[in-house]
N, C-alpha and C positions, 0 to 999 in steps of 0.2 A: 101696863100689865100685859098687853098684847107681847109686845117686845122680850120680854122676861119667858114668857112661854113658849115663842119662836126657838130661844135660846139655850130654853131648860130642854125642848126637844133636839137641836143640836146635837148639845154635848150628851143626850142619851144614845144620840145615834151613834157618836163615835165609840161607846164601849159595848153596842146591845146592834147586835142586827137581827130586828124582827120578823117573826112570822105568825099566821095568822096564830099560831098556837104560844107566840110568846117571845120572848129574847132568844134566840140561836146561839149566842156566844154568854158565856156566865161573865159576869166583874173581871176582870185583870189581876191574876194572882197576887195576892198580897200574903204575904207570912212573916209572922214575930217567930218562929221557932230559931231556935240559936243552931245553925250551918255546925256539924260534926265534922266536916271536911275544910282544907285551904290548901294552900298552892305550899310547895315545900320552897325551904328560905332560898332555895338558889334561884326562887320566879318571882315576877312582883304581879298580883293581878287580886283579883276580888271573887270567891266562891260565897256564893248566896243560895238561901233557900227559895226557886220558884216557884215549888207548888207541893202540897200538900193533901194527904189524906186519900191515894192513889193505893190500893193495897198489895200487892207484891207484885210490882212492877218486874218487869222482864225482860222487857227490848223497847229501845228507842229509833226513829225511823226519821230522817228528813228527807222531803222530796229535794230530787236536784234542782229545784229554781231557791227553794229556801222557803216555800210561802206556808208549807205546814208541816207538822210532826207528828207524826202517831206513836202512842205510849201501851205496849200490850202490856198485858197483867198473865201470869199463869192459870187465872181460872177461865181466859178466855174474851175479856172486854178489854177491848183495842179504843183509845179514846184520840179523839183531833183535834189541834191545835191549829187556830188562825193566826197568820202574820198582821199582823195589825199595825195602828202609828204607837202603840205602847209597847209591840213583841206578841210573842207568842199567847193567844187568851184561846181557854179551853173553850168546846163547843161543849154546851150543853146533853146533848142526846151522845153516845158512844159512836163512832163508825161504823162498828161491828162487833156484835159479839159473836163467837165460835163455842160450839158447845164442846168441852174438853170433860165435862164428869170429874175435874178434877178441883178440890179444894184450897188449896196454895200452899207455899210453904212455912214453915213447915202444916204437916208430916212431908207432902211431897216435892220433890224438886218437877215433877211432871207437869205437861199443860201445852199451854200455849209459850214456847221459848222462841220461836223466830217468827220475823217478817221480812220478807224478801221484795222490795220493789224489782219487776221486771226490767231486762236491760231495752225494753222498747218501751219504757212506761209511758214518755210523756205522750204518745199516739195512741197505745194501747191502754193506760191505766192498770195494767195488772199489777197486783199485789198478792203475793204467794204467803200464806202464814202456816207456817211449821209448827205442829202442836201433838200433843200424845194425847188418846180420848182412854178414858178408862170403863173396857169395852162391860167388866164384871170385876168382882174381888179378886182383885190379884194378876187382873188380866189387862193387858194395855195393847192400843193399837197408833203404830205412829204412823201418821198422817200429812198429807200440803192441803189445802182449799187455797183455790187462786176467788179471789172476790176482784170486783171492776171499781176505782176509784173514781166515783160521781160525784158529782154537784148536781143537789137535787134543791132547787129554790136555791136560799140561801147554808144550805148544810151540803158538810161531806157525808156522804159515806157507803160504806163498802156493797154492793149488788151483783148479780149473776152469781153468788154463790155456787161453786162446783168441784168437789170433790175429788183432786185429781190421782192421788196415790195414797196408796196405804202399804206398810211394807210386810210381804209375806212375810214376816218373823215375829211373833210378838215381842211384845216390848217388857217395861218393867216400869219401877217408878220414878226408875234415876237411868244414867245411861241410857236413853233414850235418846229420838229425832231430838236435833238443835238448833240448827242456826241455814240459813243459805243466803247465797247470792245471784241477783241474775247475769246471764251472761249470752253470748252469741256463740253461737256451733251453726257451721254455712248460712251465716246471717239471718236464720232463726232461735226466736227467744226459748232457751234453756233456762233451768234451774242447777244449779249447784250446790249442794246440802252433805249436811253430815250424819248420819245415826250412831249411838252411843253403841255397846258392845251387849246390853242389857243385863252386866254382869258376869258371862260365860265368855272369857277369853276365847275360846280355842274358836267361837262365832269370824272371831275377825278377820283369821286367815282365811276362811271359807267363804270362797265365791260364787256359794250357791245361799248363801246365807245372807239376808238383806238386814244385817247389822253389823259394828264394829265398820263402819263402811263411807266411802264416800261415794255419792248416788249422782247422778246427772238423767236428767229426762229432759222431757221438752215442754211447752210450755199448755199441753193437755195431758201430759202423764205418758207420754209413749217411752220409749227407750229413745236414747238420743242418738242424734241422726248422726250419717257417716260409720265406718269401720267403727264398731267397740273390740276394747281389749276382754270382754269377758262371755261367756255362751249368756248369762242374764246379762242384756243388753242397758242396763239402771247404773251398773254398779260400776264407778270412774275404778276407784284405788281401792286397796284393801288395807287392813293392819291399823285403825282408829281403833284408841280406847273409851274417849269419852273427849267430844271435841264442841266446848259450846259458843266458839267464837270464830268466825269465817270475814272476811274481808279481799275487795278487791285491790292492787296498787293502782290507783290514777294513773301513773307514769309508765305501767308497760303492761296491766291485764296481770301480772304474776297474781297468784293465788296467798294470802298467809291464812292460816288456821291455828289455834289452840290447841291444843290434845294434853288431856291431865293424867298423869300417872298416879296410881293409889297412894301413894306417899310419898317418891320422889318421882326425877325427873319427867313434869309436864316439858312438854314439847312446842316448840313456836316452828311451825313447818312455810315454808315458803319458797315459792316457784313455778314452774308452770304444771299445771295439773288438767292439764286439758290441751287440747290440738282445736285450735279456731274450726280450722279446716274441716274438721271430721275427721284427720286422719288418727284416731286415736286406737292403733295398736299394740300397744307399750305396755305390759301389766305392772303397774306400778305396786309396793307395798308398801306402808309404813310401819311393819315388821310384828307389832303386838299381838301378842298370843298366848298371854296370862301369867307372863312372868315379868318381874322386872328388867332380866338383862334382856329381854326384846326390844327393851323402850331404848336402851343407849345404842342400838344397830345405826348404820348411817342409813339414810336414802338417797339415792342418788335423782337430778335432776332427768324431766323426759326427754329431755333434746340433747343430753349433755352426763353421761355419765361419771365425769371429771368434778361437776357442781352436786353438791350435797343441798338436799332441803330440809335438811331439822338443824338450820341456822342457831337454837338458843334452848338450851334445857335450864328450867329452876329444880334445885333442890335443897330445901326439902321442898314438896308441893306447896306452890300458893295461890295454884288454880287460875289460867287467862279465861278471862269469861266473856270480855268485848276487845273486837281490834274494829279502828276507826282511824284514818288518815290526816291528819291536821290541816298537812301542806302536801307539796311535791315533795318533801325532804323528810318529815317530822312524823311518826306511826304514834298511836296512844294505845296503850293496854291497859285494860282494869284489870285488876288481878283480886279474884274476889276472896281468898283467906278461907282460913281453914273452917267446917261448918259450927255455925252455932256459937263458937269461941270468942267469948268479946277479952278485953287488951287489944290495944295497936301493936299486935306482932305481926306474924306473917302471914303478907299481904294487904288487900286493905286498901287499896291505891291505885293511882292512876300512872305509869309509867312512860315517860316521853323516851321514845324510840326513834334512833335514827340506821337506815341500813348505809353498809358501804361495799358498792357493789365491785368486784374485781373478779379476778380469775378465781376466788375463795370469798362468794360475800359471805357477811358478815351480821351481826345486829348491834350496836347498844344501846344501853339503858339507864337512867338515872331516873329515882321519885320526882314527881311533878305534881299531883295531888294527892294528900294525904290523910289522914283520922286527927285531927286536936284532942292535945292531950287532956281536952278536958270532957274528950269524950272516949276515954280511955276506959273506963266501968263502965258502959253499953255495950247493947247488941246491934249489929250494922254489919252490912256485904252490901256493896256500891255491886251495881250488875244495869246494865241498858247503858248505850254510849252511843251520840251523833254529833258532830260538828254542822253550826248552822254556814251553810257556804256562803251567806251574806255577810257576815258578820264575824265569822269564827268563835263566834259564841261554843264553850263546848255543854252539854247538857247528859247529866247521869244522873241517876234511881240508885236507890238503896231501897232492897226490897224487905227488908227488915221495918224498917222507919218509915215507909211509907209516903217518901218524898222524892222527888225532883230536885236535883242543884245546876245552878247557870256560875258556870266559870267565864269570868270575861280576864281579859290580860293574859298572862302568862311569858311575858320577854323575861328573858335571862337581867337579873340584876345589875 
């Protein structure tokens, strides 16, 4: 009997790590919901439900060793996943929550929409989360809070809580702060982020106006260091419409971004959008300014006026809402479809991207994850995307349905 009890505590240990207050990590996700999504027929691989009841998930987060994931929600609870011998098992307690004032979607697409791991994280632990607070009715304010990634006992989660920017322009409910990435300007940790246009084009061309914008600070909110190309030292590039998916290349620092046009031509921009250096006096624009034919202008690259960086327009619109790297070769886009609208039309997927870089690069695109057609009479938008680096696990949210999915496979047939 003795034996049997040594035993029974064992195997509790390996699914439960306790504290005085109780298990730290819940059971190991298990779900019977039948997966709305699979890999499209030209991959062979397995899209599973791994977790459930998460309620409008927004951004997905993996540190770069692979050992955990953080899962935001738009009303502001940010939740941690441990790597375990089973895979990723929720922590009980949240990381962090951020007060956003905002309810989810719908009514609002507003909130908490990005998290940005610092480009010095594993020393520093900074974790920047991008989120819109809804200051009064009608009134929004988009905001970063950098929090410190601790291990407190056996739990993560987020501390030093501090408020680093807020942007002199108000906001709105949609087109709002997005997404960012961290990055190095003279080997201190920056932010790189995008704000939404808040509705009023003519915002974007104005570089006095802190929307329609792509922003760079540093990693307490100052203006970023070295030459800026603008008198408000925040503001990298001008001419965004509404851009909720930022990504860095592994293989050379280039930049790619989203940018959605009101009905057609969204934009996949990518390139260099910054000077390492500091030397960044180049005013870059990405031309929008409340028409459509601003959105088909070219832009030319910063170091290179020869290279263009709005490499792929969709039209009609079908919205890129996460870019995420697979490989050195291989880019994923979600493309999250038009709002509200159930049928597998357009969008609704995940798209395997591969660029080809020459003197004129390039993008393309085939479906790789997709909607089953027998979830064709639902409502579903796939939004959060990470690749686990261990494993290549890929891992997306539909914020509609309230779920987590783990793609494993995906080789060409």
């Amino acid at each position: 009997m003795k034996k049997l009890f040594v035993l029974v505590v064992i195997v509790a240990g390996i699914f439960f790590w306790r504290s005085p207050r109780g298990p730290v990590l819940l059971p190991p996700p298990v779900s019977s919901a039948t997966p709305s999504y699979e890999f499209s027929p030209a991959f062979d691989g397995t899209v599973a439900v791994f977790d459930e009841n998460i309620q409008y998930i927004s951004h997905i987060e993996i540190t770069p060793d692979g050992n955990f994931m953080l899962v935001g929600t738009l009303p502001g609870t940010i939740w941690v996943y441990h790597k375990t011998e089973q895979g990723f098992v929720r922590q009980k307690d949240p990381f962090f929550t951020v007060k956003t004032a905002q309810p989810g979607w719908p009514p609002q697409e507003a909130g908490l929409t990005g998290i940005a791991l610092g480009a010095d994280f594993e020393t520093s632990g900074d974790v920047f989360l991008l989120y819109s607070f809804a200051f009064e009715k009608g009134s929004f304010r988009n905001r970063v809070m950098r929090v410190r990634f601790t291990k407190r006992g056996q739990q993560i989660v987020g501390t030093n809580p501090r408020e680093i920017f807020e942007a002199a322009t108000p906001g709105t409910g949609a087109h709002q702060i997005q997404d960012g990435v961290g990055v190095l300007v003279n080997n201190a940790p920056h932010v790189l982020f995008t704000i939404g246009d808040g509705f009023v084009g003519a915002r974007a061309p104005d570089p006095s106006q802190q929307a329609g914008k792509i922003m760079l600070i540093d990693r307490d909110g100052n203006p970023a260091h070295g030459e800026r190309p603008f008198e408000d030292g925040k503001v990298q590039a001008l001419g965004i419409r509404n851009a909720p998916a930022i990504a860095v290349d592994p293989t050379n620092g280039k930049i790619a971004i989203g940018d959605t046009g009101p009905s057609n031509f969204d934009r996949l921009l990518y390139g260099a959008l910054y000077d390492a250096e500091g030397n960044n006096t180049r005013q870059l624009s990405f031309n929008w300014d409340g028409t459509e034919e601003s959105l088909q202008k070219d832009a030319p690259d910063l170091y290179d006026d020869d290279k263009e960086m709005i490499l792929y327009r969709w039209a009609p619109t079908e919205t890129a809402v996460n870019i995420a790297w697979r490989n050195d070769e291989q880019v994923l886009v979600v493309l999250f479809g038009r709002t509200g609208e159930p049928g597998n039309v357009v969008g609704k997927k995940i798209l395997l991207g591969r660029i080809r870089e020459s003197t004129a690069p390039a993008f393309s695109f085939e479906p790789f994850i997709i909607r089953r057609d027998e979830a064709a009479d639902t409502l579903g938008h796939p939004l959060g995307l990470a690749v686990d680096p261990q494993t290549g696990d890929i891992y997306f949210g539909d914020i509609l349905e309230g779920l987590i999915y783990q793609a494993k496979g995906g080789e060409v047939r």
